[in-house]
C-alpha positions in Angstrom: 44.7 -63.4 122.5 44.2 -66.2 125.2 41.0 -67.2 123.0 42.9 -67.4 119.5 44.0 -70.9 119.5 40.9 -72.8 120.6 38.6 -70.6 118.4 40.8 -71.6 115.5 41.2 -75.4 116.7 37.4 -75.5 116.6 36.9 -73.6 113.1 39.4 -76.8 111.6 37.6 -79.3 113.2 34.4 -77.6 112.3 35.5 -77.1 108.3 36.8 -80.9 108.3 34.2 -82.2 109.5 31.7 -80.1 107.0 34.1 -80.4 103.9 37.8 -82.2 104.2 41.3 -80.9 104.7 41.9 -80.2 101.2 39.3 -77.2 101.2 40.4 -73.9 101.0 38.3 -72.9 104.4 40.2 -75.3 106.3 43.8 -74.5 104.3 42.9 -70.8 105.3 42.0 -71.4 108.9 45.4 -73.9 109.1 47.1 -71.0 107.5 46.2 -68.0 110.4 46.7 -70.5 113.0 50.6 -70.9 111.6 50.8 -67.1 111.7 49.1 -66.6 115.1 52.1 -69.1 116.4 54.5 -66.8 114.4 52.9 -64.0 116.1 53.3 -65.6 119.7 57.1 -66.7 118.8 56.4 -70.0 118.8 58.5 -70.7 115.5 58.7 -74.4 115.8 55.4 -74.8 115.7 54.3 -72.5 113.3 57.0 -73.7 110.6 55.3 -77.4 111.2 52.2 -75.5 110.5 53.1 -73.5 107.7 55.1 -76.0 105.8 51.9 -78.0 105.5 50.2 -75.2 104.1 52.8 -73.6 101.6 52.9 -77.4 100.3 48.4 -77.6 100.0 48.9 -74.1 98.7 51.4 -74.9 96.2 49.2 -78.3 94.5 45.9 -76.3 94.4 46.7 -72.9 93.8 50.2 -73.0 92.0 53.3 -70.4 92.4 52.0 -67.1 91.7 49.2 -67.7 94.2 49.1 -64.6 96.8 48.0 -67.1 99.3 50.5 -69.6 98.7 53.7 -66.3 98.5 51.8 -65.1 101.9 52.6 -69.1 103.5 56.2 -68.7 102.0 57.1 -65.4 103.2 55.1 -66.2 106.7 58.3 -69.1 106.3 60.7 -67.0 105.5 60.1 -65.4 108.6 60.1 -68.3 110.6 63.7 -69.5 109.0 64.9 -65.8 110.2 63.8 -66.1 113.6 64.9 -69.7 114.0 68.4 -68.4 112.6 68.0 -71.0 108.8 69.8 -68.1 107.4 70.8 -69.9 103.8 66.8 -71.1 103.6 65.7 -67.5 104.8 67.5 -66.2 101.9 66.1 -68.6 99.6 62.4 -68.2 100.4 62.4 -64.0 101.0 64.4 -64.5 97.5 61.6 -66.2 95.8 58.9 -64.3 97.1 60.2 -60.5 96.4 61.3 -62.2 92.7 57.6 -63.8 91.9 55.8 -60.4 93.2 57.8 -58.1 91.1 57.3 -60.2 87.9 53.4 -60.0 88.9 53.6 -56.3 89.2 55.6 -56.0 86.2 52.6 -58.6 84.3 49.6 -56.7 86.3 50.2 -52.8 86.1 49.9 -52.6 82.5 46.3 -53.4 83.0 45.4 -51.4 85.9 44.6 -47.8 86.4 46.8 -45.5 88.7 44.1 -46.1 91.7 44.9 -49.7 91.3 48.4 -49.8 90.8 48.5 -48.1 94.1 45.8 -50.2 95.9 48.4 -53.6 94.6 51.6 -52.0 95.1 49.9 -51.5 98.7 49.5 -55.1 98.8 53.4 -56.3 97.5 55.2 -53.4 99.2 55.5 -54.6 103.0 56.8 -58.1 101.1 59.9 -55.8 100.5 59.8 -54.1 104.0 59.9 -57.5 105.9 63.3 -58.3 103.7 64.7 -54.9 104.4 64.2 -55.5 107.8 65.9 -58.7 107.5 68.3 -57.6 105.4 69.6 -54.6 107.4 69.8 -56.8 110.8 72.5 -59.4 108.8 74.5 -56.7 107.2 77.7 -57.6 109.3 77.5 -61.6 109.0 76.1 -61.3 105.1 76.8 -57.8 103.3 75.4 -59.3 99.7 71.9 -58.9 101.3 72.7 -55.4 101.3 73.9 -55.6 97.5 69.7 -57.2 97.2 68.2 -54.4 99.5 70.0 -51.7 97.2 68.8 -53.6 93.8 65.9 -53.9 94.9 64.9 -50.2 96.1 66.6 -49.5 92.5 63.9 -51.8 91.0 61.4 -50.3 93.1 61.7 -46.4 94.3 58.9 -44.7 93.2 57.5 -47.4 91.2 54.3 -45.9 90.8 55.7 -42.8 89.7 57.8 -44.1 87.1 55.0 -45.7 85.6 52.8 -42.8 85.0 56.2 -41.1 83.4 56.7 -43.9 81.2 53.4 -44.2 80.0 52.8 -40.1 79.2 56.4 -40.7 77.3 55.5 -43.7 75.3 52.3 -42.0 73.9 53.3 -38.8 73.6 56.4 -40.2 71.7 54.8 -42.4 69.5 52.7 -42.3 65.9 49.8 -44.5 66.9 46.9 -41.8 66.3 44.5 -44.1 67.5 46.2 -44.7 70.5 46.9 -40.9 70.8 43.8 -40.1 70.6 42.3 -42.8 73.1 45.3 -41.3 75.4 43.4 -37.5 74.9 39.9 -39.0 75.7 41.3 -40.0 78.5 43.5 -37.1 79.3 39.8 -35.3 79.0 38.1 -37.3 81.2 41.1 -36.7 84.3 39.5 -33.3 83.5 36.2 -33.5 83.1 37.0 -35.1 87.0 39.1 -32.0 88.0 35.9 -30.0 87.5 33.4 -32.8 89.5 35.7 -32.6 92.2 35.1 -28.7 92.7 31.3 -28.9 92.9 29.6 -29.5 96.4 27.7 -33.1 96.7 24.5 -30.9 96.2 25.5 -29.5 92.5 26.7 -32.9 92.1 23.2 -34.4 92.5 21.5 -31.2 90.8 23.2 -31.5 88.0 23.1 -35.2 87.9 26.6 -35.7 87.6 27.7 -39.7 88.5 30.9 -39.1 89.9 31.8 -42.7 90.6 30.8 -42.9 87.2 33.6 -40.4 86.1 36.0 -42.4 87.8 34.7 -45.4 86.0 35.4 -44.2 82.9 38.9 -42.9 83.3 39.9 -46.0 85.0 38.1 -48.0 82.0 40.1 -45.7 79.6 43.5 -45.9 81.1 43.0 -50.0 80.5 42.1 -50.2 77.3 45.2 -47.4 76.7 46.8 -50.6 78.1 45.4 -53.2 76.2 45.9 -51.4 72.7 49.1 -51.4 72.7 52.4 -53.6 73.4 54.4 -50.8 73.2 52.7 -48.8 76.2 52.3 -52.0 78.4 55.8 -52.7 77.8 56.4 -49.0 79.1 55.3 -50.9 82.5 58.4 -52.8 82.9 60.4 -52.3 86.1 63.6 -50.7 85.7 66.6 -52.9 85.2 69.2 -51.1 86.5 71.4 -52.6 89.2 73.9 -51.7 91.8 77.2 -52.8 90.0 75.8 -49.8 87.4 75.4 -47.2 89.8 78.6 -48.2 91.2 80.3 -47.6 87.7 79.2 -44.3 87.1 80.7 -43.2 90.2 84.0 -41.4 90.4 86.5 -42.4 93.1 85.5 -39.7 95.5 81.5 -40.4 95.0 79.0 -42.3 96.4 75.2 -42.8 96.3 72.9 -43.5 98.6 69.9 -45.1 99.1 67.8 -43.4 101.9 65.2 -45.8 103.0 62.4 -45.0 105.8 60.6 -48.6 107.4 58.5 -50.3 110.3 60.6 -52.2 112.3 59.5 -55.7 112.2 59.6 -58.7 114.7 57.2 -61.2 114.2 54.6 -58.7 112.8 55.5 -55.0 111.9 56.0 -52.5 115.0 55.3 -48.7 115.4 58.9 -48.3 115.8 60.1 -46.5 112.4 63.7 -47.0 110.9 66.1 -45.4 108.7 68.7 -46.7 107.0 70.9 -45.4 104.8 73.1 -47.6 102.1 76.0 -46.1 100.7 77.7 -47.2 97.4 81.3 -46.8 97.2 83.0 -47.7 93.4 85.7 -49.1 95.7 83.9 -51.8 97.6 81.8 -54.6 96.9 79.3 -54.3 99.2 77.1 -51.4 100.1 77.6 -49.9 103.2 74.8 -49.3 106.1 74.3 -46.4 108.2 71.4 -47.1 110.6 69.0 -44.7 112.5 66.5 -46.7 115.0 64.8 -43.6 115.9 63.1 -43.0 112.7 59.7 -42.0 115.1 61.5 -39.1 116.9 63.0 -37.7 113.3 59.7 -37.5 112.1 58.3 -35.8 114.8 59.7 -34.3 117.6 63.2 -33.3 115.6 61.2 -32.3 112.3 59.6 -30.0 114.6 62.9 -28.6 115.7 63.9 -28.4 112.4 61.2 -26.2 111.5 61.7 -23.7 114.4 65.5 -23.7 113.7 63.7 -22.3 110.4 61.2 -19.9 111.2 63.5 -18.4 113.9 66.4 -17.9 111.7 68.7 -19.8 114.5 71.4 -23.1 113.9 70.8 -26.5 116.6 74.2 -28.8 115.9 72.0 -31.1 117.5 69.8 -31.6 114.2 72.9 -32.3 112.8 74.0 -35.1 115.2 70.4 -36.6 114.7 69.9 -36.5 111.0 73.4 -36.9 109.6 76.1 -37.6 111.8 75.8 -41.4 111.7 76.4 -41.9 107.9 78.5 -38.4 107.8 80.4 -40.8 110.1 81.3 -43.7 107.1 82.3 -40.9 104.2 85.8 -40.0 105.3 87.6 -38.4 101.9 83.8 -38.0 99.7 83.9 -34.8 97.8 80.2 -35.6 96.4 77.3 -37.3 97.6 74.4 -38.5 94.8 71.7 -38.7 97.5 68.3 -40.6 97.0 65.4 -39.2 99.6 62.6 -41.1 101.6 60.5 -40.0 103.9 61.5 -36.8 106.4 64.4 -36.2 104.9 62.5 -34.8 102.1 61.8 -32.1 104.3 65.6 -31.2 105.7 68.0 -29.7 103.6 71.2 -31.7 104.7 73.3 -30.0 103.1 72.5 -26.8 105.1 73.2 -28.4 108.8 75.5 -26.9 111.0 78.2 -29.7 112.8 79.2 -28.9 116.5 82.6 -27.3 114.7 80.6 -24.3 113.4 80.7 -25.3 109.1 78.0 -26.6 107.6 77.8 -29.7 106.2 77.9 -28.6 102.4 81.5 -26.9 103.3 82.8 -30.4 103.0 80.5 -32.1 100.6 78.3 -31.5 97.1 75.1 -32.8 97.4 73.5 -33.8 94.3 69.4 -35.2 95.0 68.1 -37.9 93.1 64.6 -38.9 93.0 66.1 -42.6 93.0 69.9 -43.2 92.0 69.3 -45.0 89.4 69.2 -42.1 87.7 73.2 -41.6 87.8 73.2 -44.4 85.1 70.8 -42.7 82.7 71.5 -39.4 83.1 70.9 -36.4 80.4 72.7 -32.9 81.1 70.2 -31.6 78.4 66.8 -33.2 76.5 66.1 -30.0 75.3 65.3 -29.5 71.6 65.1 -26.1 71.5 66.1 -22.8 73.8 63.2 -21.8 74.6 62.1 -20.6 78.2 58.8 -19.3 79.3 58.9 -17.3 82.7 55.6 -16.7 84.6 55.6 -13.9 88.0 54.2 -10.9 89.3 50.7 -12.1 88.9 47.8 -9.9 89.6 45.9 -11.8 92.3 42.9 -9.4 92.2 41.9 -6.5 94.7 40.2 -8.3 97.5 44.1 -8.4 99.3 44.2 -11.7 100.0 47.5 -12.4 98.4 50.3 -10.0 99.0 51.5 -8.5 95.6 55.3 -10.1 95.0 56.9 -7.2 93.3 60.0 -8.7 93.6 59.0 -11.4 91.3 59.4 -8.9 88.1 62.4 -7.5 89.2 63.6 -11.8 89.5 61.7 -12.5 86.2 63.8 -9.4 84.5 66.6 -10.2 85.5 66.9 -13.6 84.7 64.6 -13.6 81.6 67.9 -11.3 80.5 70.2 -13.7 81.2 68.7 -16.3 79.2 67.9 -14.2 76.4 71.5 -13.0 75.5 72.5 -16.4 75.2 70.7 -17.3 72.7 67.3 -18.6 74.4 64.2 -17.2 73.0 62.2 -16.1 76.0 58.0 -15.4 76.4 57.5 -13.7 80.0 54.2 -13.5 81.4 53.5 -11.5 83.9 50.2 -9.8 85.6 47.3 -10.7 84.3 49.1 -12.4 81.5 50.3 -14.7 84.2 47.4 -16.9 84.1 46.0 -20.4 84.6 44.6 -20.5 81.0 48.5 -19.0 79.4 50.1 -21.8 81.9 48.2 -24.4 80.2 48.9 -23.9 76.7 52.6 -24.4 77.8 54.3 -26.6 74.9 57.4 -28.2 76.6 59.9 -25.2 76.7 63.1 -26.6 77.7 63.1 -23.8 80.8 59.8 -22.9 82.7 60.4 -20.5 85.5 57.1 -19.6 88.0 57.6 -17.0 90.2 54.3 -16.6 92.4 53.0 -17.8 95.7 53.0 -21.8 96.0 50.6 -23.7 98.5 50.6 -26.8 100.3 47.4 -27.7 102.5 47.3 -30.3 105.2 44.1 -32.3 105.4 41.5 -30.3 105.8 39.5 -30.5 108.7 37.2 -27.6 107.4 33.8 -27.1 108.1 33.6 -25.5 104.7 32.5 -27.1 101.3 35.0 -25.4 99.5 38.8 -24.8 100.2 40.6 -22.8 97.3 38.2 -23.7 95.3 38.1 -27.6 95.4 35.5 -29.7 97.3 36.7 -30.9 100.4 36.0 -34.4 100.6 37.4 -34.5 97.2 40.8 -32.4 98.4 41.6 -35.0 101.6 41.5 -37.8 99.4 44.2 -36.5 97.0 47.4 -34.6 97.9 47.8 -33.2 94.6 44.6 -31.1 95.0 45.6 -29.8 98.5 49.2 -28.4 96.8 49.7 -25.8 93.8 50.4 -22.3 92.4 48.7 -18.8 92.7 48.4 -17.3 89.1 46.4 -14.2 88.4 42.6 -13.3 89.4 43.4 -16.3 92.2 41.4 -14.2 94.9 38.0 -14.7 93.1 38.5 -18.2 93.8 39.6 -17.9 97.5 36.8 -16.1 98.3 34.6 -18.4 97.0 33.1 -20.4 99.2 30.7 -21.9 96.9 29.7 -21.3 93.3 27.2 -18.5 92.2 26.2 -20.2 89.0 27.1 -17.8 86.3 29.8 -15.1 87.6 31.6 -17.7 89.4 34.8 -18.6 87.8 35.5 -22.1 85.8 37.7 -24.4 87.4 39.4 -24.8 84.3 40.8 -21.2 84.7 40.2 -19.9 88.4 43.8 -18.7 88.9 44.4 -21.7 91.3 47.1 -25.0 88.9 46.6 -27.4 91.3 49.4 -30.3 90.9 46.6 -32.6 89.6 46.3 -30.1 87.2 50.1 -29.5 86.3 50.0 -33.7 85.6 47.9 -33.1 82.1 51.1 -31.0 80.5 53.4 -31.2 78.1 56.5 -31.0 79.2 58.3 -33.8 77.8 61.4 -31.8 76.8 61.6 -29.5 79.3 65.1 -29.4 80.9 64.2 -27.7 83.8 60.9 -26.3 86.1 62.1 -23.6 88.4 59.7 -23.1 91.3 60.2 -19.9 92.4 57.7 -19.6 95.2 57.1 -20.7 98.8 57.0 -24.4 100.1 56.9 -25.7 96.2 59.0 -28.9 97.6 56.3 -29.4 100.0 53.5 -32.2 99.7 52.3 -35.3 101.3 55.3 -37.5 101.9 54.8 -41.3 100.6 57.4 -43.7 101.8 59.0 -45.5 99.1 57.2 -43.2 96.6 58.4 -39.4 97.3 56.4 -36.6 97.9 52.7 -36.3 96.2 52.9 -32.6 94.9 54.1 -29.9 92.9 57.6 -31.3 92.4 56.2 -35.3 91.4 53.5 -33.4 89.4 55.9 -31.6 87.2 58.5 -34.8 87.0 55.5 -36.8 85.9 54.1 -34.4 83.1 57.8 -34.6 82.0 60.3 -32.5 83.2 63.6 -33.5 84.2 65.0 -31.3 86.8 63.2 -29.3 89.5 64.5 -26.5 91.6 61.7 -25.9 94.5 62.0 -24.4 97.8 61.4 -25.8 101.5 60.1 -23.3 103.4 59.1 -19.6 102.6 61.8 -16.9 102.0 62.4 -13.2 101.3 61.9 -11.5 98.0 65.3 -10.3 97.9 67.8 -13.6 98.3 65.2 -16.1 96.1 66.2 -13.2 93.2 69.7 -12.9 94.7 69.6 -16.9 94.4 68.0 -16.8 91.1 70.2 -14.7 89.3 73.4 -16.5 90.5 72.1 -19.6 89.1 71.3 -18.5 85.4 74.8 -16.6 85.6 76.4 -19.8 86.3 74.5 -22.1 84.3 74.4 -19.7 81.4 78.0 -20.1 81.8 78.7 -23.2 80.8 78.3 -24.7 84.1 75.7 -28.5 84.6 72.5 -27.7 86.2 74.1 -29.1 89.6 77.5 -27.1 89.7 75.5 -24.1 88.7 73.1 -24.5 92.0 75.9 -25.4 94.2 77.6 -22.3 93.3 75.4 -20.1 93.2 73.9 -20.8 96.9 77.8 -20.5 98.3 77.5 -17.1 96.8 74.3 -16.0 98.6 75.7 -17.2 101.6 78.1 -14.1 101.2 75.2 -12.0 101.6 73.1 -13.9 103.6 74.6 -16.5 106.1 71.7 -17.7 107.7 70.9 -21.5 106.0 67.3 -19.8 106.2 68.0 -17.9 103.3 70.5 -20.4 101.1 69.2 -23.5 102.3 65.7 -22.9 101.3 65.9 -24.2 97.7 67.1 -27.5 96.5 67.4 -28.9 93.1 66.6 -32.7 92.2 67.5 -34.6 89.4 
């Protein structure tokens, strides 16, 4: 660090003297010294330096230059620290506005890889203002009022993108465009199959998988270019806090669960939480604030999970995960709750307080994948009543799988439910229950899977293969490592490589990955009920949710999700089961249903281990 400054010193005099002070070399170089004073603190200097270069950057390059918003947010930072409050606001103002209006102009043009690879780019834009934001909540609550519009504008921005795009395709009657979409629909599956050969069958069969991913990409942006209508399906959403707010009944509120870096004059290791809570009664959000965002990830997610497995309650989880903003909702009957980050993985509602209740004996949760959502929300899309149930698969004989015979008796019984009122139901079960049945699913408005569900960490296998898939291929994308068991699935886990003609086609190996689930048509299903181990599981994004089954099945369309946490008996996920459709069948929305029904398992089973293993979002 003691040698930054006089190397950069000597790359300006050195780019002066071989070009001028009005070339980009030496505007760069003037530009990292400015933010190595940030770094250091030195804030005087830096905003002497930095103002010289925002002003260079702003003649040559213009206002949606990323160099020039990098020099104005490097300023905004500067005004913060040197406590210009009104010209902080300003500048972080200008710079989240002009970055969301380029990634409202740019992803209609770019492919999923590199709306991801920008969005990587804006994001920590917005995470310098939310740490800004959430530090001046006493002295300036309307910055909280921004932080909660903008997470609105933003949370899972690259999912709602993909969902907007299948629906404006899908919807429309463009057969050109429709069939450009299936080209390209083939070609994410001509890639599905590339990614379960070894590097080997790759090069003997002289397959160019960069290639491939050329092609789809290339596909996806002239989908874009085609057609107004589906670029315009990239817009950012417009709703806004005041909206939420107004859809809220006296004894509501949402919130806004947000996981970031803490930042000082460069981000830190140190991970926060904060939680803002709309109340229809005030103007303002409020803010509940956990610093110790690196401990609830680990050490107390740990905790968590042995409070699981061992069947035991730890008030203690409690006090770390909740208590602060259980703290600020004195008189709230129900919560609309937004998730981000660990919290994905705790059921909140299922958290034993210090006096011995839980916290759902005071509270309805209902889970949102962003609360936006309140505003726009459908009870029903369905069309039709028509539910398809998939269980009781046969796996195969090599007993690698344990046979879930309580997945007929759940599939029976609920299947019943459904069909004497009024729904017209297709079961499929054993060898029926396969990959090649699942996929010529045509958007029932209830889909129920019963089975074993998966969700593998990054493998650090020696192997070529895992579950099929290669592995390089599987580490690189989350919704390879996570999926469903369907019939003859044991041919495929045995497999550690193919065996050219008896080997089974990845198209139909008994193994739906969630990359796989994102190619169906469920744009008018009501509801996906994941009947099967660890289904909410996946890798966690911040900002974005978790990159699995449940996203997977929201992005090929469906609106509501009921997945489970953890793995539980036979007995109270058909217990559970069948007190839902009772109460839904009933009359009863989606959410009361759920809520009711897991109060009455807990007569039978009071462990949270048992009700507290399912949640339902949206």
């Amino acid at each position: 660090v003691d040698r930054v400054q006089s190397l950069l010193d000597d790359a300006l005099r050195i780019f002066e003297s071989k070009y001028n002070k009005e070339h980009p070399a030496y505007i760069k170089t003037k530009h990292n010294l400015g933010r190595f004073h940030l770094y250091q603190g030195r804030y005087a200097e830096a905003a002497l330096v930095l103002k010289e270069v925002n002003n260079a950057y702003i003649q040559f390059f213009g206002e949606f230059h990323p160099d020039y918003l990098r020099s104005l947010e490097d300023l905004a930072v500067v005004s913060w620290k040197q406590k210009d409050y009104e010209t902080a606001n300003k500048q972080f103002k200008q710079v989240i506005s002009t970055y969301l209006e380029l990634v409202e102009k740019n992803f209609a043009a770019m492919s999923e890889y590199e709306k991801g690879q920008y969005w990587a780019g804006v994001r920590p834009s917005i995470l310098k203002f939310y740490n800004y934001a959430s530090s001046r909540a006493l002295e300036d609550p309307q910055l909280l009022t921004e932080m909660y519009n903008i997470q609105l504008k933003t949370k899972g921005i690259l999912f709602s993108t993909s969902a907007r795009i299948r629906d404006e395709i899908l919807g429309g009657d463009n057969q050109k465009l429709k069939s450009l979409y299936l080209e390209w629909q083939q070609a994410k599956e001509d890639l599905l199959l590339y990614y379960t050969y070894s590097k080997t069958q790759l090069d003997n069969l002289k397959i160019d998988l960069k290639g491939a991913e050329a092609k789809a990409n290339q596909l996806e942006k002239e989908l874009s270019r085609q057609s107004s209508d589906f670029a315009a399906a990239n817009k950012l959403p417009t709703t806004t806090l005041s909206q939420v707010k107004s859809s809220l009944s006296p004894t509501d509120v949402a919130i806004e669960t947000i996981g970031f870096p803490g930042f000082e004059n460069s981000f830190t290791t140190n991970k926060k939480y904060a939680f803002l809570i709309a109340d229809p009664n005030s103007e303002h959000p409020g803010l509940a604030i956990l610093e110790n965002g690196n401990e609830l990830d680990g050490k107390y997610a740990k905790g968590y999970r042995n409070m699981v497995r061992l069947k035991i309650d730890n008030p203690i989880l409690y006090e770390q995960y909740w208590q602060a903003v259980d703290k600020k909702l004195g008189g709230v009957k129900n919560v609309h709750l937004s998730l981000d980050g660990v919290y994905f993985q705790v059921n909140i509602s299922a958290l034993r307080k210090p006096d011995n209740t839980y916290v759902s004996d005071g509270i309805n949760f209902h889970l949102y994948s962003s609360t936006r959502d309140l505003v726009d929300k459908n009870e029903s899309r369905a069309t039709s009543k028509k539910a398809d149930f998939f269980g009781f698969p046969d796996y195969g004989n090599k007993g690698l799988l344990a046979a879930l015979p309580g997945t007929k008796v759940e599939i029976d019984a609920v299947s019943q439910i459904t069909r004497s009122n009024g729904y017209t139901v297709r079961a499929f079960l054993e060898n029926n229950a396969s990959e090649t049945n699942f996929k010529k699913i045509a958007s029932p408005s209830l889909l129920h899977v019963a089975t074993h569900g998966f969700f593998l960490q990054q493998s650090e296998s020696s192997q070529e293969k895992v579950l099929g898939i290669e592995v390089s291929q599987a580490k690189d994308n989350p919704l390879l490592r996570s999926g469903l068991m369907l019939s003859n699935a044991e041919q495929a886990m045995s497999a550690s490589k193919y065996q050219s003609s008896n080997e089974v086609s990845a198209v139909d190996n008994g193994i739906l990955t969630a990359y796989e689930v994102l190619t169906l048509n469920l744009k008018n299903t009501d509801l996906v009920v994941l009947s099967a181990c660890e289904t909410g599981l996946g890798e966690i994004k911040s900002g974005e949710g978790v990159y699995g089954l449940q996203r997977a099945f929201q992005v090929a369309g469906a609106q509501s999700v009921i997945m489970s946490l953890w793995k539980v008996s036979d007995e109270a996920t058909k217990n559970l089961m069948t007190h839902f459709y009772r109460e839904w069948m009933s009359g009863k929305t989606k959410n009361a249903a759920f809520i009711a029904a897991q109060k009455r398992l807990r007569q039978d089973f009071p462990e949270p281990y048992y009700w507290g293993a399912f949640v339902l979002l949206n």
